[in-house]
Phi, psi and omega in degrees: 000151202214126166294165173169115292199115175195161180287317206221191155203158192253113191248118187278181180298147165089324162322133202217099143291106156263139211223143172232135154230171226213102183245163167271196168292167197110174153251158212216124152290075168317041193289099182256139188240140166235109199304138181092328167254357179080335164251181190176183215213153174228132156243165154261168063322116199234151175197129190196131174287345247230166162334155165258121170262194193139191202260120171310148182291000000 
């Protein structure tokens, strides 16, 4: 195994990483694109001293 420093990283089918990433405060844009078809998916990543907002229980 070889650490390495990157933007982005490309996973092929089937395929499997472990990836540690290392963020500030803030929200960070999570993004899977599936290459050749045109959709992809989104998440946030929030890191925050601050309350958790969501949805009441």
């Amino acid at each position: 195994m070889q650490h390495a420093e990157t933007d982005a990283l490309l996973i092929g089918m089937g395929e499997r990483y472990d990836v540690l990433v290392t963020l500030k405060d803030g929200v960070f844009p999570l993004v899977a694109l599936a290459e050749g078809k045109g959709a992809l998916a989104c998440g946030l990543i929030r890191t925050s001293v601050g309350a958790q907002g969501g949805l009441a229980p």
